[in-house]
C-alpha positions as CSV (number, residue, x, y, z in Angstrom):
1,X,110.7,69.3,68.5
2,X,113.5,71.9,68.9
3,X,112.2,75.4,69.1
4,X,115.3,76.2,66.2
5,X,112.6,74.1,63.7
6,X,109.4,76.5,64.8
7,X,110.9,80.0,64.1
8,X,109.6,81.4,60.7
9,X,112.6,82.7,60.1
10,X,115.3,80.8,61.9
11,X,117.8,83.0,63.9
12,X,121.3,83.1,63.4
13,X,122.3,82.0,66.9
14,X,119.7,80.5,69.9
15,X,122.2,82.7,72.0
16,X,122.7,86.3,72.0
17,X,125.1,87.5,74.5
18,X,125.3,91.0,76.0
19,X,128.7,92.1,77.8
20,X,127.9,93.1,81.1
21,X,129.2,96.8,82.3
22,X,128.6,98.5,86.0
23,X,129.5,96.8,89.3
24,X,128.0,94.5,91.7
25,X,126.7,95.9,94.8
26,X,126.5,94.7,98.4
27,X,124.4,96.3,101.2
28,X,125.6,95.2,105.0
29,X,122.8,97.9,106.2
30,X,120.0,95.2,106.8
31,X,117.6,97.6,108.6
32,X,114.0,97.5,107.7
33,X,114.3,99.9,104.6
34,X,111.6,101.5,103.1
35,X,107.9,100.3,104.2
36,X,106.0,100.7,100.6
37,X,108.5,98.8,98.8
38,X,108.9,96.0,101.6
39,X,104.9,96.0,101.0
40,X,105.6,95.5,97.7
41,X,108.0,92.8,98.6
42,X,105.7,90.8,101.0
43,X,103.0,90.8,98.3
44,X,105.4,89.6,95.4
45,X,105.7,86.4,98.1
46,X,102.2,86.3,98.5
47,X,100.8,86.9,94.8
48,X,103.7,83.9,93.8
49,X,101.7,81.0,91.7
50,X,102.2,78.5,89.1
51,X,101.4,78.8,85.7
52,X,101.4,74.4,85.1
53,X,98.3,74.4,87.6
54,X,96.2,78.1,87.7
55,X,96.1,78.3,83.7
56,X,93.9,75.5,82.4
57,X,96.1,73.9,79.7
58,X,93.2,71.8,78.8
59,X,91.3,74.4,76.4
60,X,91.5,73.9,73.1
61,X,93.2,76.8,71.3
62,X,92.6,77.3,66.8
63,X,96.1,78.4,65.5
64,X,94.1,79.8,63.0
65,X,92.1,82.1,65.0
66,X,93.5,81.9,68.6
67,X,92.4,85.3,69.4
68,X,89.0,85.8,67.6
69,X,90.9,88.8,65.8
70,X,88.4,90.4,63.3
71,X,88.7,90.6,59.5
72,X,89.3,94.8,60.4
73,X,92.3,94.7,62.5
74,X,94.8,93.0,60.1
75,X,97.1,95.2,58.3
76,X,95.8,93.6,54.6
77,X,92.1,94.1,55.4
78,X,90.6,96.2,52.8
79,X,94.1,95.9,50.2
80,X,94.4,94.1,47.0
81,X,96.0,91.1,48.7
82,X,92.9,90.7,51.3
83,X,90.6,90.4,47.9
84,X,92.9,87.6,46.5
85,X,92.9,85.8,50.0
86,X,91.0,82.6,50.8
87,X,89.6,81.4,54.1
88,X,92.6,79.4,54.3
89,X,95.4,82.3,53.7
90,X,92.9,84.6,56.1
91,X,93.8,81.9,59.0
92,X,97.3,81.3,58.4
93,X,97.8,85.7,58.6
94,X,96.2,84.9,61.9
95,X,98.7,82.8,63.1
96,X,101.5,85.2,62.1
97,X,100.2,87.3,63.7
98,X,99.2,86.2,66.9
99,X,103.0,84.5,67.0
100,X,104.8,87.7,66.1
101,X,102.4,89.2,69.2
102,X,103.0,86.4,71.6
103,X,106.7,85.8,70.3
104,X,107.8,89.4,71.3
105,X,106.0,88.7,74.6
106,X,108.0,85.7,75.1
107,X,111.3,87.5,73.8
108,X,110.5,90.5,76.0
109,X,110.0,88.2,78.9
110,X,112.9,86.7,79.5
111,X,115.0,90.3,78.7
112,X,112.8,91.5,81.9
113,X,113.8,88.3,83.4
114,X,117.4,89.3,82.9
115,X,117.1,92.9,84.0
116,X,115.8,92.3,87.6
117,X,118.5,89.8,87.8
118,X,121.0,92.7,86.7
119,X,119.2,94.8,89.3
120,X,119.4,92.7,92.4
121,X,123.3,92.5,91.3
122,X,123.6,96.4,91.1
123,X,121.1,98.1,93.2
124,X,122.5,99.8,96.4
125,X,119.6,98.9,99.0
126,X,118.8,95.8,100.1
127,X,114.9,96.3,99.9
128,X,114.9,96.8,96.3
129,X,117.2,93.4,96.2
130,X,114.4,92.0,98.1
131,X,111.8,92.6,95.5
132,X,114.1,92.3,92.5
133,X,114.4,88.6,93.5
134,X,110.5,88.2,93.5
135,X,110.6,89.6,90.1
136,X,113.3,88.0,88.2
137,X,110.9,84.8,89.3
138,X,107.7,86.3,88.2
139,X,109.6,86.8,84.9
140,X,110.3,83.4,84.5
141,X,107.1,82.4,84.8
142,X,105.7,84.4,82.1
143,X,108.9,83.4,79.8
144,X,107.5,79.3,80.7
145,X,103.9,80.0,80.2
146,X,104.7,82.2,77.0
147,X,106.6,79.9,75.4
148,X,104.3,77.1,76.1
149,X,101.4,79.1,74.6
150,X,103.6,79.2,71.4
151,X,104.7,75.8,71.0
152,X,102.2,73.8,72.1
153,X,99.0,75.8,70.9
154,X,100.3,78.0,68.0
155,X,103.3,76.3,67.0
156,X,105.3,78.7,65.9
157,X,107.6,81.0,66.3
158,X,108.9,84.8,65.0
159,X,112.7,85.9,66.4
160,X,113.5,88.9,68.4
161,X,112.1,92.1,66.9
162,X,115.5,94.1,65.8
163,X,113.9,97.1,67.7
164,X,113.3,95.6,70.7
165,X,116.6,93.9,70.9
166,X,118.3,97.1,70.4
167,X,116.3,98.9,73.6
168,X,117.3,95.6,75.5
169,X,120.4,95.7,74.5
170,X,121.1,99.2,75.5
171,X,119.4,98.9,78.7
172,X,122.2,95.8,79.7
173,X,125.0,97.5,78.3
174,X,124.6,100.7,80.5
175,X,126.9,100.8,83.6
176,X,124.1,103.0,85.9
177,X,122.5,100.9,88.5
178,X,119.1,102.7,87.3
179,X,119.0,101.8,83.9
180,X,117.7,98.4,83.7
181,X,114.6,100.5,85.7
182,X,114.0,102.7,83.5
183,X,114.3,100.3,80.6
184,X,112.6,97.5,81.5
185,X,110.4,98.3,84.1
186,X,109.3,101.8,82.8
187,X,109.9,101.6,78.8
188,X,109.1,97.8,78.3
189,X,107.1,96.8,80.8
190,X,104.9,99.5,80.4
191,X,104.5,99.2,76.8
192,X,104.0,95.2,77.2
193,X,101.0,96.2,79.8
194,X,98.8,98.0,77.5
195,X,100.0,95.8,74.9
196,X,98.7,92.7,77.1
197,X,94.9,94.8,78.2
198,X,94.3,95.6,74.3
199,X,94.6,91.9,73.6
200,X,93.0,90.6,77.0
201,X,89.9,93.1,76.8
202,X,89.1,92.3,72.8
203,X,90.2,88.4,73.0
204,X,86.9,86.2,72.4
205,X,89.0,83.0,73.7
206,X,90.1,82.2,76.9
207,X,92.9,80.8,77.2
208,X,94.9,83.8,75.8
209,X,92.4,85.9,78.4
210,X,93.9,83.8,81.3
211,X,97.4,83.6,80.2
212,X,97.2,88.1,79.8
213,X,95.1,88.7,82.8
214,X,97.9,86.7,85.5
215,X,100.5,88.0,83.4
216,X,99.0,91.7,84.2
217,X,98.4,91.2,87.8
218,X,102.4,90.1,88.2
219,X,103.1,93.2,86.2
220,X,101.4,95.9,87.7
221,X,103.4,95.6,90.8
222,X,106.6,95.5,88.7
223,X,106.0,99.2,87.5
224,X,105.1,100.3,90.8
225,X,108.5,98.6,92.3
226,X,109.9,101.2,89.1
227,X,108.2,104.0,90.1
228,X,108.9,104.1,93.7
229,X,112.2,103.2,93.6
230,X,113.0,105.9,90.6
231,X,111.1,108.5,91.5
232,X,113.3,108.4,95.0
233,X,116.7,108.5,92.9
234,X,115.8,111.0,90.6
235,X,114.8,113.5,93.1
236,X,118.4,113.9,93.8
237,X,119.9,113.8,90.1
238,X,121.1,116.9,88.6
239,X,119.4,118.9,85.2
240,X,122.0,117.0,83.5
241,X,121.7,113.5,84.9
242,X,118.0,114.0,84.1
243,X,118.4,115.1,80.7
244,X,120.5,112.1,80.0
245,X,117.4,110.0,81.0
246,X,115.2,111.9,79.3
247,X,116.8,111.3,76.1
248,X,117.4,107.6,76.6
249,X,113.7,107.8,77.0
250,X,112.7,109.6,74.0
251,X,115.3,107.1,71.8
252,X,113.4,104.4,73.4
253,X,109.7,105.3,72.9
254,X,110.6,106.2,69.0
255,X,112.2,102.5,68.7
256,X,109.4,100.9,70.7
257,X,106.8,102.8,68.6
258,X,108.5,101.7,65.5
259,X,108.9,98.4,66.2
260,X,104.7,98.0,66.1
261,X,104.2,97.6,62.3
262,X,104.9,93.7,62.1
263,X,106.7,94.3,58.9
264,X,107.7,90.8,59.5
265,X,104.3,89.0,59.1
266,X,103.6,90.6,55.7
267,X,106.9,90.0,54.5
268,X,106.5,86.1,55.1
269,X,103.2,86.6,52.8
270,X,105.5,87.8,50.4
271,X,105.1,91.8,50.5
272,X,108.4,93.6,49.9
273,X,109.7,95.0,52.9
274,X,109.0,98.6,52.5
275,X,105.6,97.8,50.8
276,X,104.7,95.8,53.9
277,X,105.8,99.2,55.8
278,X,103.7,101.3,54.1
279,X,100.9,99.3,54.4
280,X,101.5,99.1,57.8
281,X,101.2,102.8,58.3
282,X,98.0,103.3,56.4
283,X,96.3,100.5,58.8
284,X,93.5,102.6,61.4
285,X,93.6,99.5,63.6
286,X,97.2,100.1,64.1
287,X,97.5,103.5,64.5
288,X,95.1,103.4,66.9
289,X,96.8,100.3,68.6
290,X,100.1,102.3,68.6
291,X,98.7,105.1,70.7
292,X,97.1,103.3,73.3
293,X,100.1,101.2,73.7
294,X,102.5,104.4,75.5
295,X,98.5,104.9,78.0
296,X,100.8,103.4,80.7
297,X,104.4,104.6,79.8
298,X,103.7,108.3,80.0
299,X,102.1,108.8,83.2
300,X,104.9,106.6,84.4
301,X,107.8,108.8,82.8
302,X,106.3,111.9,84.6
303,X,105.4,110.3,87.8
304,X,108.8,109.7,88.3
305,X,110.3,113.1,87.6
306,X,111.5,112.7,83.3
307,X,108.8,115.9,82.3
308,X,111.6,117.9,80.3
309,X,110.9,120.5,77.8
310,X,112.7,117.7,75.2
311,X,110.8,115.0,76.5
312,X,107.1,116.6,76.2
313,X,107.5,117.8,72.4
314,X,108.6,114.3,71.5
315,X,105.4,112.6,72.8
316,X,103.7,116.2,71.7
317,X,105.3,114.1,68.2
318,X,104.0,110.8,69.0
319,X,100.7,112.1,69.9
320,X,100.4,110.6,73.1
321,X,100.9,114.0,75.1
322,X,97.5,113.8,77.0
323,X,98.5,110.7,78.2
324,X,100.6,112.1,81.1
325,X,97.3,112.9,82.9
326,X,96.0,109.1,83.0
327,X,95.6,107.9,86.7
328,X,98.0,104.9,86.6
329,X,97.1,103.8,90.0
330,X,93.5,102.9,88.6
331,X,94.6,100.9,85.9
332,X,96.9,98.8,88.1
333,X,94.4,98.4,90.4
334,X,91.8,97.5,87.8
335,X,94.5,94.6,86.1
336,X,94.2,92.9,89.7
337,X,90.8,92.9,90.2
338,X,90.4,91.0,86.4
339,X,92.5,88.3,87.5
340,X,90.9,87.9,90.8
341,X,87.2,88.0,89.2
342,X,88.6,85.6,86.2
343,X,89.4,83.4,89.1
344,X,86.4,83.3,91.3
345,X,84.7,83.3,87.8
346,X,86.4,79.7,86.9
347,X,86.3,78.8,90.4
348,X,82.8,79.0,90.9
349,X,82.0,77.2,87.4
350,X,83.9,74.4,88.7
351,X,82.1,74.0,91.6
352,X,78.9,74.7,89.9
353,X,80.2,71.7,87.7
354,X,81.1,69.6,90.3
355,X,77.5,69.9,92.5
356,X,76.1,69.2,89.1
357,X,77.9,65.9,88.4
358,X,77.5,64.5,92.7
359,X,73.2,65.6,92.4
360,X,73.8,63.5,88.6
361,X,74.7,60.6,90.1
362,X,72.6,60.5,93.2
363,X,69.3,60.7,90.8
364,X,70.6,58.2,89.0
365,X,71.2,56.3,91.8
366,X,74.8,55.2,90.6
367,X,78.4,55.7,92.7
368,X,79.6,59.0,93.0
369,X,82.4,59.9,91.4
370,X,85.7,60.3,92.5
């Protein structure tokens, strides 16, 4: 089945197309370059794997509770419409929900697939080429495993969120070599992480809980490729340079923010648009939800030098302020030792499994099996 025939709302095109600015840059200096980000580069090759054969495809997945959500965190808990709901209706907000989540996962994906493309095109040193390349892979991968997760377990789909097509689209359209950084790897990546450990770290099933966990360990490296290679850069800006960044910033973390109330879900159940808004506003759950998602985009924005007077009273707004102190070299390090202990976890039940079956079979006396 087409993937056009599993969107809720069909989109008008299955192609969007963003005119490329900024120029295409060659490096003939093929020295050694920087040694944390070739590290960084040698472990992108290392940490490379294959979502057909690490994720076990085999679990069994409920569209209509594929994350073991509870009744409190959708937006219609507690509201005249949750009252009128049956069992059935409660399942089927599930699975708009969990698509509208994984679906701007998916969408968001293969943007960041597309931005480390545009920056191995425009980045002036060849190590950051280097490790660009690993990337725009690693992005493909999650787009693959996303989209299988959607079609084959859920299926269905929700289309781009207007919001996040607008930061995407600003972030491709802007001629500076560093902007696909500070878009994608700062602003969207960032957001995606915490949006991916919330859901990873409450999920009751697992194979969502894979699927976030190697998605995670790929992406923690991604944002420290963006910080090292923007905090370098922007040490040499001017006030004015920076101020320019600072404000694309703050435009994107109001859009990114806003984009969070899944207006969309409520409005295939019927709710009017703006009622569906303000019902989205008066959910704990998401407000909650909404200011955890910016714990790894704010320490980020100041490690790397964007701490203007501009910049702190907007997340001073947002209410994320206090954020800027988190140590974001912990919580990397803590998304790669989940994955690694979710693997020796399933490894070692396999084996366990495995010694099981061969003692089985020799008690029984029978062949052993293949």
């Amino acid at each position: 089945m087409s993937t056009y025939d599993r969107y809720t709302n069909a989109p008008e095109s299955l192609q969007w197309q963003v005119p490329a600015t900024g120029a295409a840059r060659f490096s003939w200096e093929y020295d050694d370059g920087r040694d944390r980000l070739l590290a960084l580069y040698q472990k992108g090759k290392d940490k490379q794997w294959d979502g057909a054969t690490r994720i076990d495809w085999d679990l069994e997945v409920d569209p209509y509770n594929p994350l073991g959500t509870p009744d409190e965190a959708l937006t219609l808990y507690g509201t005249p419409y949750w009252a009128k709901m049956t069992d059935q209706d409660k399942g089927n907000l599930r699975r708009h929900y969990t698509s509208w989540q994984f679906s701007q996962f998916l969408h968001g994906e293969q943007g960041a697939m597309v931005c480390a493309a545009r920056i191995v095109e425009s980045v002036p040193d060849l190590d950051a080429k280097f490790y660009s390349a690993t990337q725009t892979m690693d992005e493909a991968r999650h787009a693959e495993i996303y989209a299988r997760f959607l079609q084959d377990k859920i299926g269905m789909l929700y289309p781009i969120n207007d919001n996040l097509q607008g930061l995407l689209g600003d972030t491709l359209r802007d001629s500076r070599w560093d902007m696909p950084y500070l878009g994608m790897q700062v602003l969207i990546e960032g957001l995606a992480l915490a949006a991916f450990g919330m859901i990873r770290d409450t999920t009751t099933k697992p194979l969502p809980k894979q699927i976030l966990a190697y998605v995670m360990q790929d992406e923690a490296r991604h944002v420290a490729f963006g910080r090292m290679a923007l905090r370098d850069y922007y040490r040499q800006l001017s006030d004015a340079e920076l101020r320019e960044r600072e404000e694309f910033v703050i435009e994107g973390c109001y859009l990114m923010r806003d984009r969070l109330k899944g207006v969309e879900v409520l409005e295939n159940f019927g709710i009017p648009k703006q009622e569906a808004a303000e019902l989205s506003e008066q959910s704990e759950y998401l407000q909650l939800f909404r200011k955890l998602l910016f714990s790894r985009i704010v320490p980020c924005v100041k490690d790397i030098g964007l701490w203007g007077e501009r910049l702190q009273k907007a997340y001073l707004d947002m209410g994320v302020f206090e954020m800027g102190d988190a140590n974001l070299d912990l919580l990397m390090s803590q998304d790669e030792e989940i994955a690694e202990q979710l693997d020796r976890e399933r490894f070692e039940a396999e084996e366990q499994a495995r010694v099981a079956e061969v003692e089985q079979a020799i008690a029984d006396g029978g062949r052993l099996p293949d």
